[in-house]
N, C-alpha and C positions, 0 to 999 in steps of 0.2 A: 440754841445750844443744847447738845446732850446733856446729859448726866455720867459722869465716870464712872465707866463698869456698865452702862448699859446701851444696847445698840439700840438706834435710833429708828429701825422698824420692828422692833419687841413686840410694842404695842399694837401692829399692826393685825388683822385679822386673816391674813393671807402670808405665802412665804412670797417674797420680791423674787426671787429666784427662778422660779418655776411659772410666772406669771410675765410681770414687768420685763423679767429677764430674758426670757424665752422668748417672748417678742421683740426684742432690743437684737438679741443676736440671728430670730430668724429674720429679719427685715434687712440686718445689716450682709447677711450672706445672700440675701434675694439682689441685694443691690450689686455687691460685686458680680454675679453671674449676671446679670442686666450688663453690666461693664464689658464684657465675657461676649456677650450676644453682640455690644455693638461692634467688639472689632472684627465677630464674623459676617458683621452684615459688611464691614469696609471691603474685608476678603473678597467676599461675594459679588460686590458689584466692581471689585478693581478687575475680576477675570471677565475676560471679552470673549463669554461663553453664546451657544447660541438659544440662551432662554426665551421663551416665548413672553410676550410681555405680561400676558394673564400673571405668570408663573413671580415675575418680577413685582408686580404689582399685590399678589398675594402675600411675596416675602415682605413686603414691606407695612399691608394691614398687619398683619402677627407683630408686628415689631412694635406698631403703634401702640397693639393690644396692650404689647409686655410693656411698653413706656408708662402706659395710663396706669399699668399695675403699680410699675415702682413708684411714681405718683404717691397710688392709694397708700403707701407704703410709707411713702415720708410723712403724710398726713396722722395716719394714728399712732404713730410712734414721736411725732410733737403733741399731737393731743394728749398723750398719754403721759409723756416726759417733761413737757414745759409749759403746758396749757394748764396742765393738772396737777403740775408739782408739788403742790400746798393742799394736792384733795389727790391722794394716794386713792384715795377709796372706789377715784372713777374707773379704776382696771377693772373693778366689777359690774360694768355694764359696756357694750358692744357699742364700738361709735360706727357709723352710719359707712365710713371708708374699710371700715375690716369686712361689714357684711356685703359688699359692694364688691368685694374682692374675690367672695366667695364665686361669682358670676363672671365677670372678667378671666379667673383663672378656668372655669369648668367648659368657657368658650373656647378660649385658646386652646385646654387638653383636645376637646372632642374635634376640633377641626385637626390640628397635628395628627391626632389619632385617624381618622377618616383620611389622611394624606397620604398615610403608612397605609391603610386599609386597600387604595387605587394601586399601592408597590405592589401589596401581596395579592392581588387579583390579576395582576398584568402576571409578577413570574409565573403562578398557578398555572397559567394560559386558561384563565377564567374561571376558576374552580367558585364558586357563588354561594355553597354552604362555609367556605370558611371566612368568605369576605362577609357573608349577610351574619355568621356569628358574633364578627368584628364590630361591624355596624351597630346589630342589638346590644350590645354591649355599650357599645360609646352611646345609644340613644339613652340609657338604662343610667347610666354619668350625667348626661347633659341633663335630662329632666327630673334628678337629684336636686342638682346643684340650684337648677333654678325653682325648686320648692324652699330649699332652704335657707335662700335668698329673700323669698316672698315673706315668708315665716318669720326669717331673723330681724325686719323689720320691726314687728310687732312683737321682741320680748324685751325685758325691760333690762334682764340682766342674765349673765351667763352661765348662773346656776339654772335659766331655765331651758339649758341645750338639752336636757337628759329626754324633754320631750320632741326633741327631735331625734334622737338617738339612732331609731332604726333606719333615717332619712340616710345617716351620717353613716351608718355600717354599708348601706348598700350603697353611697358613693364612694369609699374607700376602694372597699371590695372591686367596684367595679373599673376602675381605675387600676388596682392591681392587676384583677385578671383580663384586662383590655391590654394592658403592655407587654403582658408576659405571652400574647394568644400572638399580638404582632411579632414579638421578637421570635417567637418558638418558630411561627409561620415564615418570615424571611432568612431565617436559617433555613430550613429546611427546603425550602423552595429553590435557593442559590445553592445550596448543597447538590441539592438535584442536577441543577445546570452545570456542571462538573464535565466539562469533553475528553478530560485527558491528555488535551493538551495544557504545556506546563504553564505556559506563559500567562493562557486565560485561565489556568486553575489557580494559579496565584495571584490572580487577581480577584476573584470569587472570594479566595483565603480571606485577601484584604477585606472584602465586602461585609464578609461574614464578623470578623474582628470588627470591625465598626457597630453593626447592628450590635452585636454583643455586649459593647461596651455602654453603647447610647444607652440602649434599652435596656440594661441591667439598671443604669443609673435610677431612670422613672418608674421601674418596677420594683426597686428597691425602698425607693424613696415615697412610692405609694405606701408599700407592705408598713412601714416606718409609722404613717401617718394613722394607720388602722389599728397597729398594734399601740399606738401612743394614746391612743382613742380609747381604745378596750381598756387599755393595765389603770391609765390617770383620766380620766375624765373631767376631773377640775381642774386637773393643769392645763397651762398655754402651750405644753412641749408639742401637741398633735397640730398645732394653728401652725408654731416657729417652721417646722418639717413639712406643713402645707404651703407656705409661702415660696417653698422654694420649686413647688412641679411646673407651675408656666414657662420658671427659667432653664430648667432640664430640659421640657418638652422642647421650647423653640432651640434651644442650641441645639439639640440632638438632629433636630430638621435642618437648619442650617450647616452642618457640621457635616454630612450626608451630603448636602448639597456642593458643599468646595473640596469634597472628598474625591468628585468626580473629575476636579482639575489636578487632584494628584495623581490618578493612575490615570488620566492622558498624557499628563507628564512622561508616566513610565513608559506608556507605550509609542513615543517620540521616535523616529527612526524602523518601526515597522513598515515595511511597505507591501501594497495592495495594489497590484497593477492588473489587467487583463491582457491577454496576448494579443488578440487580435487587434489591439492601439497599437505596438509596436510598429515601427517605420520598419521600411527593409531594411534599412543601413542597421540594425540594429539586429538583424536577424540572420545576416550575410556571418560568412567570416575571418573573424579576427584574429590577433595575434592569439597567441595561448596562451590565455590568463582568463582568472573568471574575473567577469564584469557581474555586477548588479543593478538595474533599472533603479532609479529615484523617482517616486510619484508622492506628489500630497495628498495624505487619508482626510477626507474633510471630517471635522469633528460631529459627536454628536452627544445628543445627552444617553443616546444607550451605548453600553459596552458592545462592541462587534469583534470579530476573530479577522482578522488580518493574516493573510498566506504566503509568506516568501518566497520568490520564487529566482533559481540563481541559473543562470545560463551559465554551462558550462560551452565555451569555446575553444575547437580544435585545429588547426592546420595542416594538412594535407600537403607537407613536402615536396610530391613531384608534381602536381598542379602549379604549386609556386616558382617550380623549378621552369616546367614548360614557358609558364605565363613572360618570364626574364627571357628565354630563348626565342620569341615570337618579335619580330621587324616589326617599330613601329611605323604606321601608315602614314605621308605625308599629306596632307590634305592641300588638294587644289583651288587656284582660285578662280 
């Protein structure tokens, strides 16, 4: 029982708030966007898209990744909350699932990253300094994270992160300007692919609105993590706002991915025929009305431009006329 008049962590030697707390609420919004991820994984596989199974099979490692995270997730936030209720004082040292997390997440970014890095190299039509900048970068991330992993093993308590410090700036950093090099790059690359026609320039529009929105999220959410690092160093705020980039990352790739069966949707009723398929009956003439051919566009995972093509058909009045004036032939037997 307290004492009236005085709060019940006074005596403690840290603020609960910026510690306990901070990790309480970033675990807790890790978990809803895990929630978030799996109903794009439901989307994902309810379209009867024509994914290669590599590609199916890969969606599904990342998800496993992000499951094992939220895992690590509920683990140190019981240890922290209900293991250690009565020893407040264990938030000052690292349990074994937060360091662990550090690894799981730096996997997950650099391969999402490296997924986006195969987009911007394809629109480029192989541009190789901007994907090999991408690359060194996400290597620059991945061989961060698993120092700090190696490290965070071996310290006993988390006032001794400051000796990792420069580890921690240059995986921020690089995780920043790794999201921001992708986003800039597939803008500008879909930008570029702009025909002028309206139909596929609004849909580029679309493309671009998405990359934008994704990748603002994890670049934002990086920058967050870096600047929460630099301003507090003893607080938990930089960990809460780390917990949540695996689940940006993966939803922004999946989200991308079922983006694909929205503008097929749109583009439903385009048709793509070639002429020389036409039958004669089809090329002879008709009444005078315009017809349009019906063909089915098979889908694909790349956007294509599709060409309408409208036969207009005329009739020839005294041909029709003749044709009514001609004795039909009786045929012998």
């Amino acid at each position: 029982m307290s004492l009236p008049g005085i709060s019940p962590t006074a005596a403690l030697p840290f603020d609960v708030n910026n510690t306990i707390g901070a990790l309480l609420i970033g675990g807790l919004l890790a978990t809803a966007l895990w929630g978030i991820t799996c109903a794009q994984m439901f989307v994902f596989f309810q379209y009867k898209g024509d994914d290669s199974l590599r590609t199916k099979l890969l969606v599904i490692f990342l998800w496993c990744l992000d499951t094992f995270n939220t895992a690590l997730n509920f683990h140190f936030l019981y240890y922290y909350l209900v293991s250690n209720y009565v020893n407040p004082l264990a938030i000052a040292s690292p349990v074994w699932s937060l360091v662990l997390h550090v690894t799981i997440t730096t996997v997950t970014d650099c391969l999402i990253r490296l997924l986006f890095a195969r987009r911007v190299y394809r629109l480029s039509h192989g541009n190789i300094i901007v994907t090999a900048a991408i690359v060194a970068i996400t290597m620059v991330d991945l061989t961060c994270g698993l120092i700090i992993t190696i490290k965070g093993f071996k310290i006993t308590f988390f006032t001794q992160l400051g000796d990792l410090s420069t580890l921690f700036y240059l995986n921020f950093a690089a995780g920043f300007s790794g999201d921001l090099c992708v986003a800039v790059a597939l803008c500008f690359y879909l930008y570029k692919s702009r025909t002028g026609f309206q139909r596929t320039d609004n849909m580029i529009s679309v493309l671009i609105g998405y990359t934008i929105n994704t990748g603002l999220l994890t670049t934002i959410n990086a920058l967050l993590s870096l600047v929460f690092y630099i301003a507090m160093p003893t607080n938990y705020d930089f960990i809460a706002s780390y917990l949540l980039l695996p689940e940006l990352y993966l939803n922004s790739y999946i989200a991308t991915l079922n983006a694909r069966e929205y503008l097929r949707d749109k583009t439903d009723g385009v048709v793509s025929i070639h002429l020389s398929h036409l039958s004669p009956s089809s090329r002879g003439y008709n009444t005078g009305v315009d017809s349009q051919p019906s063909a089915v566009q098979k889908r694909s995972n790349e956007l294509a431009i599709s060409v309408e093509t409208v036969v207009n058909s005329k009739t020839d009045e005294y041909v029709e006329y003749e044709k009514k004036r001609r004795p039909k032939t009786q045929s012998s037997v």
